[in-house]
C-alpha positions as CSV (number, residue, x, y, z in Angstrom):
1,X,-45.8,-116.0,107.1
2,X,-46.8,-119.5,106.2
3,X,-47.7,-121.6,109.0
4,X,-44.9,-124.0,108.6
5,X,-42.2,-121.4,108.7
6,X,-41.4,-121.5,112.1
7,X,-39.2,-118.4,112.2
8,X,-37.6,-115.6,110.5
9,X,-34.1,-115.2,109.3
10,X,-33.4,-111.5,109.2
11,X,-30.3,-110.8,107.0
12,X,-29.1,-107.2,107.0
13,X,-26.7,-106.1,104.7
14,X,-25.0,-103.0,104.2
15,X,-23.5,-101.9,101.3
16,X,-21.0,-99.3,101.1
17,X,-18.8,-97.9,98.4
18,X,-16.9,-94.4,97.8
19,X,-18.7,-91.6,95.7
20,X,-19.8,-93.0,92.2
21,X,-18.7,-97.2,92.9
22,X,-21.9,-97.8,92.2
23,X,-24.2,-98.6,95.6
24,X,-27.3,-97.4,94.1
25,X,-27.7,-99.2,91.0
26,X,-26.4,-102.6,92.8
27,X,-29.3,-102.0,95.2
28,X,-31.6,-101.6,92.5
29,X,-30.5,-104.4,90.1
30,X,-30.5,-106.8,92.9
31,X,-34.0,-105.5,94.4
32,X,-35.7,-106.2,90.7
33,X,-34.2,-109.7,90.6
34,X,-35.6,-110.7,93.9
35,X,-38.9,-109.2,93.3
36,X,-39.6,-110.5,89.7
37,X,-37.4,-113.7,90.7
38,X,-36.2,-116.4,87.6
39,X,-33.9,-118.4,88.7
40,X,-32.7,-119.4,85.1
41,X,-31.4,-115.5,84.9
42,X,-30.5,-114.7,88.5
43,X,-29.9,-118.4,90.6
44,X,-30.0,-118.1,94.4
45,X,-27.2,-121.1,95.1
46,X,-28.4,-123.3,92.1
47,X,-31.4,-122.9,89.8
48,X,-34.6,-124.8,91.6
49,X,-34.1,-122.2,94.1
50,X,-36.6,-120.0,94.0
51,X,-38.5,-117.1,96.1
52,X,-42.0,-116.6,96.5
53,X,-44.5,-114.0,98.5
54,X,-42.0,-111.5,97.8
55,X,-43.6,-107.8,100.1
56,X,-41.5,-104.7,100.6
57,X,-41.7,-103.7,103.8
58,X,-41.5,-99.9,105.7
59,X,-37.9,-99.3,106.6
60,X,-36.9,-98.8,110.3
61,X,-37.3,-95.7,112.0
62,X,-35.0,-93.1,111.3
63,X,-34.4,-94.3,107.8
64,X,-35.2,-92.7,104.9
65,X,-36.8,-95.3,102.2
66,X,-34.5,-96.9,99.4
67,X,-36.1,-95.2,96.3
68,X,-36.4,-98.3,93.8
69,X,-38.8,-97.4,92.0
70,X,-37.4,-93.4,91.3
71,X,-33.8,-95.2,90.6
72,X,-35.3,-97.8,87.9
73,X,-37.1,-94.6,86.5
74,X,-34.4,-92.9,86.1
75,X,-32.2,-95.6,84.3
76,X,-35.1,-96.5,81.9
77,X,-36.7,-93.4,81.5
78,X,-34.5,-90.5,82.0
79,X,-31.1,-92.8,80.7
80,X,-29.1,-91.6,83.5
81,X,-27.3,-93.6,86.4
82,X,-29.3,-93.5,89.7
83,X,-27.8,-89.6,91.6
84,X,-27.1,-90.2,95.4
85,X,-30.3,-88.3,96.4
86,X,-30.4,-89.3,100.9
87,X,-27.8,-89.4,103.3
88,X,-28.6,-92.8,103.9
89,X,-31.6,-95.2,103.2
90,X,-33.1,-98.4,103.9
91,X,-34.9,-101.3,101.3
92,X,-36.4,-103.7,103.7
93,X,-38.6,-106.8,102.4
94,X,-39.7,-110.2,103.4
95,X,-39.7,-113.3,101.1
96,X,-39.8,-117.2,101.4
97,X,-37.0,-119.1,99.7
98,X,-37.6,-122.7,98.4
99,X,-34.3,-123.6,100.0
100,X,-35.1,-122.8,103.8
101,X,-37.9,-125.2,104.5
102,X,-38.8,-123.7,108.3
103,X,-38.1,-120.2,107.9
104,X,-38.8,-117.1,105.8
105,X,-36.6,-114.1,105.4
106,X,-36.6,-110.1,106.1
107,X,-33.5,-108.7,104.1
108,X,-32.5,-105.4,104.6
109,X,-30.5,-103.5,102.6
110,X,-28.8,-100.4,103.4
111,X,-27.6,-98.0,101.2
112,X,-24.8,-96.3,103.5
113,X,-22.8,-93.2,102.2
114,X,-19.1,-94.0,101.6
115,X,-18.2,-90.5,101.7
116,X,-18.5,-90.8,105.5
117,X,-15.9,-93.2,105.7
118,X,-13.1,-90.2,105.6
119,X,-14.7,-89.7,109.1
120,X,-14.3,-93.3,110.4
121,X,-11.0,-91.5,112.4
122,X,-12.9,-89.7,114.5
123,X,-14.2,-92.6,116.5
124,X,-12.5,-93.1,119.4
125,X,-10.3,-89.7,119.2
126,X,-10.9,-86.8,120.9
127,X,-10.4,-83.7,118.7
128,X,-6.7,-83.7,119.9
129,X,-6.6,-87.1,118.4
130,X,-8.3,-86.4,115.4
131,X,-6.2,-82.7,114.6
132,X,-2.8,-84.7,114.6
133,X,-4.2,-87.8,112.6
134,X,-5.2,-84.7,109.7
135,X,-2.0,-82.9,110.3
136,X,0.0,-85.5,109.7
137,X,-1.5,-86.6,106.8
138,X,-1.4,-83.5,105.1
139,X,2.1,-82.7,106.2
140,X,3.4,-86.1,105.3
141,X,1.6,-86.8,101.9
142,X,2.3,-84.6,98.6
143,X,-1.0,-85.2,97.2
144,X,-2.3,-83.6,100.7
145,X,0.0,-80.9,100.9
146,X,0.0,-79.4,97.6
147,X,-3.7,-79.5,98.3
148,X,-3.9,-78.1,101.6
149,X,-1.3,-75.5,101.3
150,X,-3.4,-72.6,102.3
151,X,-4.6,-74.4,105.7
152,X,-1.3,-75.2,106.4
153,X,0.0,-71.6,105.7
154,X,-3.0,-70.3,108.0
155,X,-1.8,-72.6,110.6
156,X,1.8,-71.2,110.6
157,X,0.9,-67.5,111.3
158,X,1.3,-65.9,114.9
159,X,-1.8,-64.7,115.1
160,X,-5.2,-66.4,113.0
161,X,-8.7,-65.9,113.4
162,X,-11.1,-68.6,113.8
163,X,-12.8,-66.9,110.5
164,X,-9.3,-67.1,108.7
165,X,-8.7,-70.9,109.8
166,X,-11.8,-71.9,108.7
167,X,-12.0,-70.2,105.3
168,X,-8.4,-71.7,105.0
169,X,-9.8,-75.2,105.0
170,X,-12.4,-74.8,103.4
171,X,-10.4,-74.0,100.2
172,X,-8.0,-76.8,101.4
173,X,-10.9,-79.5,101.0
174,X,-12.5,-77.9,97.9
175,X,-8.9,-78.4,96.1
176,X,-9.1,-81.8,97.8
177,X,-12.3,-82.7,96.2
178,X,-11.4,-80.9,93.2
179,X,-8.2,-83.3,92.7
180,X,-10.2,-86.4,93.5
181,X,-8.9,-87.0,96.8
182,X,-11.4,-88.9,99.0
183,X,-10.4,-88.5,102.9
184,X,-12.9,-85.5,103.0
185,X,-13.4,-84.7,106.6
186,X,-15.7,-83.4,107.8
187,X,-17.5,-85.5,105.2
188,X,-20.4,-83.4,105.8
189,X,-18.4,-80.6,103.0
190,X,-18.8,-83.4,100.0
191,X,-21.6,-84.7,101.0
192,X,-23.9,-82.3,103.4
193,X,-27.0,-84.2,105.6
194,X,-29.2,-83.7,103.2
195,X,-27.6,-86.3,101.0
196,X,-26.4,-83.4,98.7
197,X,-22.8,-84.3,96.8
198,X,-20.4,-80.9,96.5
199,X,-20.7,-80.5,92.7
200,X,-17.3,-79.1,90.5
201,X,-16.8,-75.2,91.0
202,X,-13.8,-73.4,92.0
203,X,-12.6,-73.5,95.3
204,X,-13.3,-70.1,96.1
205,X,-17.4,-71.1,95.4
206,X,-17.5,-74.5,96.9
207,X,-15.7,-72.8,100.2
208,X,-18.7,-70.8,99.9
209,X,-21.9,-73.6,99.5
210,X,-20.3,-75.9,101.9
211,X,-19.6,-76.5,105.6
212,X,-16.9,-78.2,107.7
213,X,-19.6,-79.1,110.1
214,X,-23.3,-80.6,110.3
215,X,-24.5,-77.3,109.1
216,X,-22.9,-73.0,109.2
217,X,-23.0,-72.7,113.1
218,X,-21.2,-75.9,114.1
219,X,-17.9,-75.7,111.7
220,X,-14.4,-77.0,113.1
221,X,-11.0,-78.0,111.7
222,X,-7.8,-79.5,112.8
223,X,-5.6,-77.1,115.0
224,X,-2.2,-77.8,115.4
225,X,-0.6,-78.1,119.3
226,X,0.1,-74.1,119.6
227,X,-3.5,-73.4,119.1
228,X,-4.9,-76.9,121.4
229,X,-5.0,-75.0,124.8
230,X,-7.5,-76.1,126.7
231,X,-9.5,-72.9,127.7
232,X,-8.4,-70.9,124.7
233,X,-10.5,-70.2,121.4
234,X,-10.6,-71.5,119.3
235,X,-9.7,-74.8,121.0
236,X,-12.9,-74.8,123.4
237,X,-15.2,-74.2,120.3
238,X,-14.0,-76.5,117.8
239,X,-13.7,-79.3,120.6
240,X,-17.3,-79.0,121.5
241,X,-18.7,-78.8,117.9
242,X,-16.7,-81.7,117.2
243,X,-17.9,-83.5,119.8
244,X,-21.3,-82.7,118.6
245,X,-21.0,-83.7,115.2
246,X,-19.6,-87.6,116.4
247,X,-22.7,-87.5,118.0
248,X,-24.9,-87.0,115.8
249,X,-22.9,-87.5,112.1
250,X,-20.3,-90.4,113.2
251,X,-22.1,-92.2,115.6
252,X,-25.3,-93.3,113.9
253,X,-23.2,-94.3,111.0
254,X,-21.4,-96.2,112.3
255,X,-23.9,-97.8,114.6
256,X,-25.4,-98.8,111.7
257,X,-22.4,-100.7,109.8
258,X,-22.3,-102.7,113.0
259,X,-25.6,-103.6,113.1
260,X,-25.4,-105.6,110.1
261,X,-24.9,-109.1,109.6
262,X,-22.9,-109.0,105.8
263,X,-21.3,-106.3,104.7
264,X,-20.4,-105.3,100.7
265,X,-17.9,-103.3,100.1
266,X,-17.5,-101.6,96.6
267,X,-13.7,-101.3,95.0
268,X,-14.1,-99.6,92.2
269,X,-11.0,-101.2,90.1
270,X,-11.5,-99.2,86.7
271,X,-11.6,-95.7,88.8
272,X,-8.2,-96.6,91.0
273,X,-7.2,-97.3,87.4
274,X,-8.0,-93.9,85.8
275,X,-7.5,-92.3,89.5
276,X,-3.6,-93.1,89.5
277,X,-1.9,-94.3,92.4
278,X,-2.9,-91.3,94.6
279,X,-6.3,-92.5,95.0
280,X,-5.4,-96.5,95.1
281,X,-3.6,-95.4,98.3
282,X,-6.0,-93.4,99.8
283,X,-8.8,-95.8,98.9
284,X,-6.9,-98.6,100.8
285,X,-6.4,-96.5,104.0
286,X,-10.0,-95.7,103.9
287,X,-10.8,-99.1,104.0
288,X,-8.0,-100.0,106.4
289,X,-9.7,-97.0,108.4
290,X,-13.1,-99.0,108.3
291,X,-11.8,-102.4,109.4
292,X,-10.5,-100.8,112.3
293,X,-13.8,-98.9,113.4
294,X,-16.1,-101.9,112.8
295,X,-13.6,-104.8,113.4
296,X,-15.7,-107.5,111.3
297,X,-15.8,-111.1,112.5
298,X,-16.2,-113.4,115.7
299,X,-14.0,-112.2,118.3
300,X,-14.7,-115.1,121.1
301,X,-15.1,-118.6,120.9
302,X,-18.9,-118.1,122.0
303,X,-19.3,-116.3,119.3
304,X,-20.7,-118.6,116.7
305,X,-22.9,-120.0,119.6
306,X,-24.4,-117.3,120.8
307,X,-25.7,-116.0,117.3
308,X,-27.1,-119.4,116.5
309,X,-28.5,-119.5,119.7
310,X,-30.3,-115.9,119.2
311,X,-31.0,-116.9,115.6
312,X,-33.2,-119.8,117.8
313,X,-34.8,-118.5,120.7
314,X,-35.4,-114.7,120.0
315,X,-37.5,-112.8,117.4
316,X,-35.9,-111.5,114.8
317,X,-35.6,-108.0,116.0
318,X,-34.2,-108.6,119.3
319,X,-30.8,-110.3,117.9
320,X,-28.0,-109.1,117.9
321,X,-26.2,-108.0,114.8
322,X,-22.6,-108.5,114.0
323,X,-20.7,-108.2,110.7
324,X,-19.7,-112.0,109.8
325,X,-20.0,-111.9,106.2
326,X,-17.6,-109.8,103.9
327,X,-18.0,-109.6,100.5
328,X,-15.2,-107.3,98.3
329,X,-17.0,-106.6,94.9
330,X,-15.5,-105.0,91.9
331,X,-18.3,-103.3,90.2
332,X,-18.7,-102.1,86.2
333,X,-16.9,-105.5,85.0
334,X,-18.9,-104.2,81.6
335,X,-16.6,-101.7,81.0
336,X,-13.4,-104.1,80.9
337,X,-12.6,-106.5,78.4
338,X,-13.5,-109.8,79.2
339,X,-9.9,-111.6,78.8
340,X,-8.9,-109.0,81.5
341,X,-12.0,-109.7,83.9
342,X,-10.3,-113.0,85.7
343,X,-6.8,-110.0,86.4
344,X,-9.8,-107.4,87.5
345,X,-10.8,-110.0,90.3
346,X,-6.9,-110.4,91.1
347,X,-6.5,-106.9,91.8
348,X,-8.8,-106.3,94.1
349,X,-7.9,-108.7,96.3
350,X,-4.2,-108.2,96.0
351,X,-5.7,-104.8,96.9
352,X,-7.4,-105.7,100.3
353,X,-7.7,-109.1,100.7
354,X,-5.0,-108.9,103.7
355,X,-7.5,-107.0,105.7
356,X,-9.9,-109.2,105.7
357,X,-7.5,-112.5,106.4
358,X,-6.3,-111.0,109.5
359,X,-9.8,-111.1,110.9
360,X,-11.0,-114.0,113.1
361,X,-14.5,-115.5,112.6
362,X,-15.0,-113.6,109.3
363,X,-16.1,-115.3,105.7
364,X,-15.2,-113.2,102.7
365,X,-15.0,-113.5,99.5
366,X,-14.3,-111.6,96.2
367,X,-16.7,-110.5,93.1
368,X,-16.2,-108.6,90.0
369,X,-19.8,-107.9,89.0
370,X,-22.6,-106.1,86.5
371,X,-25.1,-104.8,87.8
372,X,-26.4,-103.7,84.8
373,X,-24.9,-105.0,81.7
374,X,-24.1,-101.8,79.0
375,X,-21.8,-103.1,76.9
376,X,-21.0,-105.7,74.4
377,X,-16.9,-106.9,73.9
378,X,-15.5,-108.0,70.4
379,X,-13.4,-110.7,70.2
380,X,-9.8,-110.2,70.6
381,X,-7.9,-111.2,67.6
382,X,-3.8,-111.4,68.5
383,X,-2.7,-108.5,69.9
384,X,-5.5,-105.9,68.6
385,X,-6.8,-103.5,70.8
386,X,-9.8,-104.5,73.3
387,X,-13.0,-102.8,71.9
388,X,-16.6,-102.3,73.5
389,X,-19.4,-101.3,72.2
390,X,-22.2,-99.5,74.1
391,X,-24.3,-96.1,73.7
392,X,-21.7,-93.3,74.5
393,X,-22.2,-91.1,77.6
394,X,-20.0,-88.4,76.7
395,X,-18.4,-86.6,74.4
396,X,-14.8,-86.6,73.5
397,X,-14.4,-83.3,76.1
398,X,-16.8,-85.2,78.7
399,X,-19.9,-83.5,78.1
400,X,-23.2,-85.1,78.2
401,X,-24.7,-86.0,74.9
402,X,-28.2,-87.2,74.3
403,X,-28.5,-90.9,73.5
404,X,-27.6,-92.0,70.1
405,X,-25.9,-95.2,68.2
406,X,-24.1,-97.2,69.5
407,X,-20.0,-97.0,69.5
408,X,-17.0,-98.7,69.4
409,X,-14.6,-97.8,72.6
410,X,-10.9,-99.0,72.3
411,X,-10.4,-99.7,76.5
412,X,-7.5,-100.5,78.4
413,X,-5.3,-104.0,79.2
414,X,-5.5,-104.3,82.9
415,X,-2.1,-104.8,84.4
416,X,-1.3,-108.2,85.9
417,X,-0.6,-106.5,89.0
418,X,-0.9,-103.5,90.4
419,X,2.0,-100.9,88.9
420,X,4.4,-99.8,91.3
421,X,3.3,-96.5,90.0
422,X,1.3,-95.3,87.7
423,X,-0.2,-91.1,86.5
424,X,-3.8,-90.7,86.8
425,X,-5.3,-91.1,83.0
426,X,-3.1,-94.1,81.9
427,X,-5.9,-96.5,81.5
428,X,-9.1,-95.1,80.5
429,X,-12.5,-97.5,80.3
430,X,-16.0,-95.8,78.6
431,X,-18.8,-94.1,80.1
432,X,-21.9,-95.2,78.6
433,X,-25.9,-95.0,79.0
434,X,-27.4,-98.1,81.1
435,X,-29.5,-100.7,79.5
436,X,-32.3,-101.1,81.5
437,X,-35.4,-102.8,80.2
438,X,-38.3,-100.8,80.1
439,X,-40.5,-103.8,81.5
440,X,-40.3,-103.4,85.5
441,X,-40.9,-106.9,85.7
442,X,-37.9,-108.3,83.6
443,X,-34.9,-107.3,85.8
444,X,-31.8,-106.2,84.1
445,X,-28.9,-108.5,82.7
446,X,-26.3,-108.9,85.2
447,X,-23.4,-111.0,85.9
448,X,-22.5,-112.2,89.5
449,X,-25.0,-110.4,91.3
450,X,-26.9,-113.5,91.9
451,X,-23.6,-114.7,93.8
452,X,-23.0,-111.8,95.9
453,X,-26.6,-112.2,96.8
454,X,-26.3,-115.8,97.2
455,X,-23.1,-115.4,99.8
456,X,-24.6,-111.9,101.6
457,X,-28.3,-113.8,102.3
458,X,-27.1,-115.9,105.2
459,X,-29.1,-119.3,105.8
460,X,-29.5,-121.1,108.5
């Protein structure tokens, strides 16, 4: 550290988003434009900003190391976008910015897994509390219960096995997944600890290759009251195993939203789109979920003080961290038209932004972003049809095809508000190859990324 930076401003920011939003190639993007910084293509505040004795760093212990380099690979190389391939990871690195004349910063980004979101209930519930919060959700909801009909059948008999009950479920959450349903809990059956996604099959296959637990020997689900007797089976098993996987699934997770200073949360406003209403709703209790675990912002009027106080008098790795920044971010703005962008923006925070205003002590703020820009729009003449071109991903039946010419994609109008209801494949937007430069030192195009980092990198 240079001898006239007197201290170090650790920023740690934590970006979550739900399967596919995007996480990955954000981190990536955003790492290559801080390490090969121009602040003509990616301003930090304004354009004489600008970074110097950029070093990646080891990540904390525990954490498995953000792979950059294999994820820029991939997109240039391979023409694929980055695969979820940890549980959870870590980017850390240390920079000076010409804009923060005493101190230096260590950033650290971490890539947390959405999918464990669907288990942000279980904080803070026993497994009583946690069984009635699933039953009534898959009692009370369609979707759910169309989905979970078997469980719920299981459930009803006189007499079930644990065997039976368990099998039951496990169907129930492969239909879930299968029907793009995202409260997935455990979260550990769409995405295991080993960072591995549940991959389409039938339900009958993924009930097979998956667990409702950390692994085959500690499996639980939701029993309804008849079977909750304390002393009983299976009430006494699937009490301690859930207890066990809080522990050691929930816990750490969690722990390690709090721990950050800014937090970035993915909406993915083209999937809702496609999704239908089904999964707008379940998207927005997820996040509801969140807020409630985490509870972002200042929650005393020393607050404020005490974190500029720590941010003064204690080394960087001794202060405490609390989520004060909030950024929303609508991600794969490429892939809409660009007179819809500014009603893109408007729907996401006519989406959430409620949650966030009812917060104390908590600055927010909303993006729609590129993080790597794959398209091209034409120009919209009257009322013709909004058209991108970009390298198609897929064919018309949705199977990969190599890389080839680019096309023209006819995508939808965005609504100027969310419908009051709306079938999953109304609006459709294209799936194309990323356009990454080869060069690792010239950074992708991007738009707004340099924003979101310019709000999530707290000064002084």
């Amino acid at each position: 550290m240079n001898f006239l930076r007197l201290k170090t401003t650790e920023c740690r920011v934590g970006v979550i988003g739900l399967y596919n939003s995007g996480k990955t190639v954000l981190l990536t993007s955003l790492i290559n434009h801080l390490q090969d910084h121009d602040p003509d293509r990616f301003p930090l505040v304004t354009k004489q900003t600008h970074t110097r004795k950029f070093t990646a760093l080891p990540p904390d212990a525990d954490w498995t190391a953000f792979n950059y380099t294999g994820h820029r690979d991939a997109l240039v190389n391979h023409g694929r976008w980055p695969a979820k391939t940890t549980d959870r990871s870590q980017f850390v690195c240390q920079f000076e910015r010409s804009d923060w004349r005493f101190s230096d910063c260590l950033l650290k980004l971490y890539d947390l897994p959405g999918e464990r979101i669907a288990d942000a209930g279980m904080l803070g519930r026993d497994f009583t509390g946690w069984s009635e919060k699933m039953l009534s959700l898959f009692i009370n909801d369609t979707g759910y219960r169309t989905c979970t009909a078997p469980f719920l059948e299981a459930i009803a008999k006189p007499k079930v096995s644990e065997h039976e009950l368990l099998q039951a479920y496990k169907i129930s959450l492969a239909n879930l997944i299968l029907s793009y349903k995202p409260l997935i809990s455990p979260s550990t059956f769409l995405l295991d600890t080993h960072g591995q996604a549940a991959r389409p099959d039938t339900p009958e296959n993924l009930a097979k290759s998956r667990f409702t637990g950390a692994d085959a020997d500690s499996e639980f689900c939701p029993l309804p009251a008849p079977l909750r007797v304390p002393g009983s089976e299976p009430f006494d098993t699937f009490s301690m195993r859930y207890n066990g996987y809080v522990e050691r699934i929930v816990v750490p997770t969690i722990l390690a939203f709090k721990s950050c200073t800014s937090l970035v949360v993915l909406i993915d406003v083209t999937m809702l789109l496609a999704g239908g209403v089904g999964m707008y709703d379940d998207n927005r209790q997820i996040i509801h979920d969140l807020f409630d675990v985490l509870s972002p912002g200042e929650h005393t009027l020393f607050g404020p003080l005490a974190r500029g106080l720590s941010k003064v008098f204690l080394p960087h790795q001794w202060r405490p961290g609390w989520i004060t920044r909030l950024a929303f971010a609508a991600p794969k703005m490429d892939l809409v038209h660009p007179v819809d962008r500014d009603r893109m923006l408007l729907l996401m925070r006519r989406m959430v932004e409620r949650l966030a205003g009812d917060r104390d002590g908590l600055k927010y703020d909303f993006f729609n972003l590129s993080s790597i820009v794959s398209t091209k729009a034409l120009p919209l003449v009257d009322k013709s049809p909004r058209v991108l071109v970009g390298v198609p991903l897929r064919d018309a039946e949705g199977k990969k095809i190599p890389p080839g010419p680019e096309q023209r994609f006819t995508v939808s109008e965005l609504p100027d508000d969310w419908p009051m209801e709306w079938p999953a494949g109304r609006f459709t937007f294209p799936d194309v190859y990323p356009r990454m430069p080869a060069r690792k030192d010239y950074p992708p195009d991007q738009v707004n990324v340099d924003r979101l980092a310019s709000f999530v990198i707290e000064s002084l």
